[in-house]
C-alpha positions in Angstrom: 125.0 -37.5 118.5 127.5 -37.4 115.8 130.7 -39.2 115.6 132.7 -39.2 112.8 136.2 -41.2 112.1 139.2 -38.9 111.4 140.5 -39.4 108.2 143.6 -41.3 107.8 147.3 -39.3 109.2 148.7 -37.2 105.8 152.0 -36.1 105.2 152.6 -32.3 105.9 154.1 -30.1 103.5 155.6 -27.3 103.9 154.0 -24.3 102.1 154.9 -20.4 101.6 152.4 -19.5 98.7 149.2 -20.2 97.1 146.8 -18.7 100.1 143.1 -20.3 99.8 140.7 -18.0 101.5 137.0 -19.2 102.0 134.1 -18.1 103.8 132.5 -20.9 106.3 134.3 -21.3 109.5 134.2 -24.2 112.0 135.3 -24.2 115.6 137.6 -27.1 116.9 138.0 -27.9 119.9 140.7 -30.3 121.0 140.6 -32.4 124.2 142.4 -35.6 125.1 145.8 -37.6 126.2 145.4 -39.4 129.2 147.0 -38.6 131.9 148.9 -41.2 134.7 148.5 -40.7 137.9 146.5 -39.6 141.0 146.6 -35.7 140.3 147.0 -35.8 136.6 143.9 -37.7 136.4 142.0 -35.0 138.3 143.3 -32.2 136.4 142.3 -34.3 133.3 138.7 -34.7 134.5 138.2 -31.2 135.6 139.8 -30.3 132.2 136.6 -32.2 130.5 134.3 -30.2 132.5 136.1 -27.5 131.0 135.8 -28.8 127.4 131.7 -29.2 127.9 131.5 -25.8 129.0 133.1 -24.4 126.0 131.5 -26.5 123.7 128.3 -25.2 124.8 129.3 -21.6 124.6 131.1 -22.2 121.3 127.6 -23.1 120.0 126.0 -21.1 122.1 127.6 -18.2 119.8 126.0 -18.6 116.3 128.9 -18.0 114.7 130.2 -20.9 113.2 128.8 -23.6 110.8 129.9 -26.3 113.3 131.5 -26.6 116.6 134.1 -30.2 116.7 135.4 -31.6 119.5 138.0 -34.0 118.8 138.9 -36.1 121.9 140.2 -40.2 122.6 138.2 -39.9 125.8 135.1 -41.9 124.9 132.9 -40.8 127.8 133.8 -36.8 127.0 132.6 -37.7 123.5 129.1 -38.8 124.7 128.8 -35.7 126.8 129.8 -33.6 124.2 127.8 -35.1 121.1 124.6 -34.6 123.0 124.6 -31.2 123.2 123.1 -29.2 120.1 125.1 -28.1 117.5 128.1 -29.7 118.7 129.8 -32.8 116.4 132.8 -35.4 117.5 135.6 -36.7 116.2 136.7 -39.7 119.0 140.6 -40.6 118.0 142.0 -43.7 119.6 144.8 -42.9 122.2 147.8 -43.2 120.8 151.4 -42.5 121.7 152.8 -40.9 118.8 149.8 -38.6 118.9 151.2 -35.5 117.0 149.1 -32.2 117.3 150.1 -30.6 114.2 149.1 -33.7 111.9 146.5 -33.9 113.4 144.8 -30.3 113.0 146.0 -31.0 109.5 143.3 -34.3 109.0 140.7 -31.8 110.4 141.1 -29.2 108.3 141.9 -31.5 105.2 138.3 -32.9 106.0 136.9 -29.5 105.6 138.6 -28.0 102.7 135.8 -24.8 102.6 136.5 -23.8 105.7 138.3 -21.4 107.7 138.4 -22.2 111.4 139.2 -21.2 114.9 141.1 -23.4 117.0 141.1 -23.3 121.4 142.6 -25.9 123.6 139.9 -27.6 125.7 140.9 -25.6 129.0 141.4 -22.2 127.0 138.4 -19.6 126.7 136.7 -20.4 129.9 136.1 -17.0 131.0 135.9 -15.7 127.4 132.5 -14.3 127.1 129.9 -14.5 124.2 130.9 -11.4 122.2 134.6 -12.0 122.9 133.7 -15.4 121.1 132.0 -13.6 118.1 134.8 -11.1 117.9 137.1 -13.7 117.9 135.4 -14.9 114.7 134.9 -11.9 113.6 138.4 -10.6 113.4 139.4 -14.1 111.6 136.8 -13.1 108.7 138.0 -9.7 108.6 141.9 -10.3 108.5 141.7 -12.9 105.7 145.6 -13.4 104.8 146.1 -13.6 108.7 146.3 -16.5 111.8 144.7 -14.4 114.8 145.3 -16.1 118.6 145.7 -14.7 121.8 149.3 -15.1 122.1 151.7 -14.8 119.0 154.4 -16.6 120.7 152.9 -18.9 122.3 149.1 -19.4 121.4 146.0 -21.5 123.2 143.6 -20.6 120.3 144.1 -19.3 117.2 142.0 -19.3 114.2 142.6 -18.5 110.7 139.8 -17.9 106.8 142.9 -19.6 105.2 142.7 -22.9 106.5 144.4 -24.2 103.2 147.8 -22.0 104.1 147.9 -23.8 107.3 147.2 -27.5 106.3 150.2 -27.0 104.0 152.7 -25.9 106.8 155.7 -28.0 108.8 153.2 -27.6 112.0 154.6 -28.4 115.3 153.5 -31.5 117.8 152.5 -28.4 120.4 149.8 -26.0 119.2 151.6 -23.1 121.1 154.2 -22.4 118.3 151.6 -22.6 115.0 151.5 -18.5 114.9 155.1 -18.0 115.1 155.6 -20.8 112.5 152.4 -19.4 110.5 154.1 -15.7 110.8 157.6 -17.4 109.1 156.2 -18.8 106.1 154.8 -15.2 105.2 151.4 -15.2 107.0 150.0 -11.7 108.6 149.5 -12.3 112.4 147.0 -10.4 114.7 146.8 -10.2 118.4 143.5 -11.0 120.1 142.8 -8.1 122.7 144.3 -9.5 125.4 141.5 -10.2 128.2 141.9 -12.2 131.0 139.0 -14.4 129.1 141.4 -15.0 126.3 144.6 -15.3 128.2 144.2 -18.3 131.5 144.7 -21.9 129.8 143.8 -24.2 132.3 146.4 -27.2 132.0 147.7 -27.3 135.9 146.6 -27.8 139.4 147.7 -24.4 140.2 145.2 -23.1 137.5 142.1 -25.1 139.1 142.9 -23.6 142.3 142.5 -20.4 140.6 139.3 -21.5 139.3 137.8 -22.9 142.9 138.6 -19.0 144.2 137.3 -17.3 141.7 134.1 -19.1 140.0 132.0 -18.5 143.0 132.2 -14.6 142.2 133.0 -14.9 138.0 131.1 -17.6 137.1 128.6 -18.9 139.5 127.0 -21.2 137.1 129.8 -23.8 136.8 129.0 -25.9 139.3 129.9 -28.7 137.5 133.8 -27.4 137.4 133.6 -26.2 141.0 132.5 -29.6 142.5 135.5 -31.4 140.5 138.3 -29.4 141.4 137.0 -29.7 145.0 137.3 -33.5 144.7 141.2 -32.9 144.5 143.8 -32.4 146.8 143.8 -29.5 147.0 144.9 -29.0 150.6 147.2 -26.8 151.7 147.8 -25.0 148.5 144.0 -23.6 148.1 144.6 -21.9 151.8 147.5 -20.1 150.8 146.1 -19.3 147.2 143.5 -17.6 149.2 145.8 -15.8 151.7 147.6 -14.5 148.4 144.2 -13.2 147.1 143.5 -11.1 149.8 146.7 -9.5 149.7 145.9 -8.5 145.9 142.6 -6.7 147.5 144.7 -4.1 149.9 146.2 -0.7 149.3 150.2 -0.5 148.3 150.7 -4.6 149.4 154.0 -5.9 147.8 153.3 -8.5 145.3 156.2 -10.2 143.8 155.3 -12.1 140.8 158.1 -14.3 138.9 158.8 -16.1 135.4 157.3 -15.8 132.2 155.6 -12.9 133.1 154.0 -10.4 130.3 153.9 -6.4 130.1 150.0 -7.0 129.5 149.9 -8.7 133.2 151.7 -6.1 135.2 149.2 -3.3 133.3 146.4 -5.2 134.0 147.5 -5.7 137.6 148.3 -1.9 137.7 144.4 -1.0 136.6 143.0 -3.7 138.9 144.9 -3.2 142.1 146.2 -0.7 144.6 149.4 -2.8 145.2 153.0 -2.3 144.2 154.7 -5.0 141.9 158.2 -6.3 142.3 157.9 -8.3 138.7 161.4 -10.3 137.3 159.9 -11.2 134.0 162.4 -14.0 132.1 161.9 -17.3 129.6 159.4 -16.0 127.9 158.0 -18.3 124.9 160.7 -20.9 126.8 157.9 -23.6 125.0 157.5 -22.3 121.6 161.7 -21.9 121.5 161.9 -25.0 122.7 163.8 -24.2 125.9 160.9 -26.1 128.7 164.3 -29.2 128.8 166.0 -29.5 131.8 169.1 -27.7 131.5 167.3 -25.6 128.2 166.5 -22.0 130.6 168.5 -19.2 132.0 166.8 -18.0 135.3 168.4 -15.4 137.2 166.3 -15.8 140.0 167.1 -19.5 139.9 170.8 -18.7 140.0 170.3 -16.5 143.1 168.0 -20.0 144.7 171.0 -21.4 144.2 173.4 -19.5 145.7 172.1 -19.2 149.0 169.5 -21.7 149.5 165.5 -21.5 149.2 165.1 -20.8 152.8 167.1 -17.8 152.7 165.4 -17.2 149.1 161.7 -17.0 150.6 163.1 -15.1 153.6 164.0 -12.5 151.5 161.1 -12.6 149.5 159.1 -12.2 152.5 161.4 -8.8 153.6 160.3 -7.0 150.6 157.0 -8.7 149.6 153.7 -9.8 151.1 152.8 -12.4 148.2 154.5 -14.2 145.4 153.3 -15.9 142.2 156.2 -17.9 140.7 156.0 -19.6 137.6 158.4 -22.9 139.1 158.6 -24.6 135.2 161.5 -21.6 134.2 163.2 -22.4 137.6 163.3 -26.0 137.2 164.3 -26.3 133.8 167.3 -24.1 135.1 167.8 -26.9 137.7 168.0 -29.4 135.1 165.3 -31.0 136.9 164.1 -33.9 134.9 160.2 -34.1 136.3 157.3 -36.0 135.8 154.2 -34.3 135.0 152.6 -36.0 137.8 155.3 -34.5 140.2 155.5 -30.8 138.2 151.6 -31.1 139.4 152.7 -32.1 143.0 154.9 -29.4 143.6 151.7 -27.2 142.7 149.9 -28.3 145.3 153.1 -28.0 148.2 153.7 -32.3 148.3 156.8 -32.0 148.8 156.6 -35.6 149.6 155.7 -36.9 146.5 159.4 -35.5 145.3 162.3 -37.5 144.3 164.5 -34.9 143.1 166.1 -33.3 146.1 166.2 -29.8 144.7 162.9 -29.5 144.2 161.7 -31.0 146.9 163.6 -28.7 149.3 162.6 -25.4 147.3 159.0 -26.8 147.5 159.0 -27.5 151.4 160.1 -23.9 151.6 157.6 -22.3 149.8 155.0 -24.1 151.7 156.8 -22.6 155.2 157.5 -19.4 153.4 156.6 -16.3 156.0 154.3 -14.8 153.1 151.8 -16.9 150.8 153.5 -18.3 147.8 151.4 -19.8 145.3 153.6 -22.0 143.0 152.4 -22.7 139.0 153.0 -22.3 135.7 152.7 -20.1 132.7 149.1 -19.4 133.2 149.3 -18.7 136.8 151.5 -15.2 136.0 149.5 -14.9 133.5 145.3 -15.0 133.2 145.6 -16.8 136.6 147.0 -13.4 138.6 144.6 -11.1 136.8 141.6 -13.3 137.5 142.5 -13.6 141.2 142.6 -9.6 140.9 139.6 -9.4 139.4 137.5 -11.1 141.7 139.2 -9.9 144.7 138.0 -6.3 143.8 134.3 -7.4 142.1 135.7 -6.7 138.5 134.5 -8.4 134.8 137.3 -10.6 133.3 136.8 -9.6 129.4 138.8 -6.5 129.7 142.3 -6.1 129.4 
């Protein structure tokens, strides 16, 4: 196994001109921050299944010179170091751990190289090719920052690792394209699979993943087995009540938040049903809106004119199923959450609650008369369209 040092923290300047283009690429893979409490941790330790997996495939793929996982958990480091063509980079857990600074040490330390970048929960599904093609296009587009999602990325990848290193980059890696795109860099659009698309960062996503592996990806037993050490009790039961209903001709799906044109065409291929989509706050992270207080949500505004019991009765008059991205609605709240209890109100513990508001619009989603499964970004997203895809025997690396 190797395990390198990162290089000392640089400062970051800001750049417009001057592109360095070069032809080795490595892929980096970043994993870490540890996370407090009961559910947290369990996301986090699936999450490192997750990381393993795509280290292997990332290697698997032939395409780079190296594969890097840079992580402050010591025991993922281990894992990951012992598998072939994999290196590590273990950082000590900090608190003012900054992502853009520290992308910038890693590419500093490889001056010859362009890269590709994914989140350790990103790219599960993504399949070999898409992987090469993913490198491919980041050869091929030379003056340009590729990733999945312009506005708010989970990979991206780049031959001009110099232009990047140079930029004012963010302490999130979802706004490095759009910040890329401002100082005069070209940006290209992954196709938009449902490989490339579901990040995996909350319980609502492993849920996902516990309904869907068994049919998509069999061979993760690993990731299965963890996520089914959670609690993920009663939420998994109404996930799967809420699959089904994606499997039957002209069912009424409601789907709500930060939901993309891409999704609802995707749904439209996939499925026989009819969608009742509000689409609103999206790229609410990379504009900095995800504050309480920060989002608009009409739906939120209708919550709270006449209750959530009334809400979810009238959600269950015109639909049979609802996805609803909650982070829009409770940044409208000006709900000031935990991550540990944004994760609770995932998984219907209502309980576990302190602010009122939520708990009550919680309690009623959980007694809703039609499954509701509650998430975030990814679960309109790659999480819907992965649902869909197994519920009617379908590959995932399509649009």
């Amino acid at each position: 196994m190797h395990i390198a040092s990162p290089p000392i923290y640089l400062e970051v300047i800001w750049r417009v001109t001057g592109v360095v283009i070069v032809d080795g690429l490595v892929a980096l893979v970043f994993e870490g921050g540890r996370r407090q409490g009961e559910i947290s941790g369990w996301v986090e330790r699936v999450r490192e299944e997750l990381a393993i997996s795509l280290c292997r495939k990332l290697a698997s793929s032939g395409v780079f010179d190296d594969v890097v996982l840079i992580t402050d958990g010591p025991a993922l480091a281990d894992r990951a170091g012992a598998i072939d063509g994999v290196s590590v980079e273990l950082d000590r857990c900090c608190d003012n751990y900054h992502f853009g600074a520290r992308l910038v040490q890693a590419l500093q330390a490889r001056a010859a190289m362009g890269f590709v970048y994914m989140g350790g929960g990103s790219g599960f599904f993504m399949t070999v090719p898409e992987i090469v093609n993913f490198a491919e296009m980041v050869k091929n587009n030379p003056e340009a920052i590729v990733a999945n999602n312009l506005f708010s990325a989970d990979m991206f990848g780049t031959a001009s690792s110099d232009a990047i290193a140079r930029l004012n980059l963010p302490s999130n890696d979802n706004s490095v394209p759009m910040i890329a795109g401002a100082a005069g860099m070209d940006l290209v659009a992954l196709p938009p699979s449902v490989g490339s698309v579901f990040d995996v960062d909350t319980p609502s996503d492993l849920l996902v993943l516990a309904s869907v592996i068994p049919q998509l990806a069999p061979e993760e037993a690993a990731v299965l087995d963890a996520i089914r050490s959670g609690p993920i009790e009663p939420a998994m039961s109404r996930l799967a009540e809420a699959r089904e209903v994606l499997g039957r001709d002209f069912a009424e799906v409601g789907l709500f938040g930060r939901v993309s044109p891409a999704t609802t065409m995707d749904l439209n291929t996939r499925t026989r049903c009819r969608l009742r989509v509000f689409s609103e706050e999206r790229n609410m992270r990379a504009l900095g809106r995800d504050v309480p207080g920060g989002a608009r949500s009409l739906i939120g505004k209708h919550i709270e004119a006449v209750g959530p019991e009334a809400f979810f009765a009238d959600l269950a008059w015109c639909c049979d199923a609802a996805f609803i991205d909650t982070r829009v609605l409770f940044f409208h709240m000006r709900a000031d959450l935990s991550q540990e209890e944004r994760f609770a109100s995932d998984l219907f513990l209502y309980d576990r609650l302190a602010d009122n508001g939520v708990a009550r619009f919680v309690k009623a989603a959980a007694e809703a008369g039609l499954p509701v499964t509650l998430g975030g970004h990814s679960l309109v997203s790659g999480g819907v369209r992965l649902l869909a895809a197994a519920e009617h025997g379908g590959r995932c690396d399509v649009v």
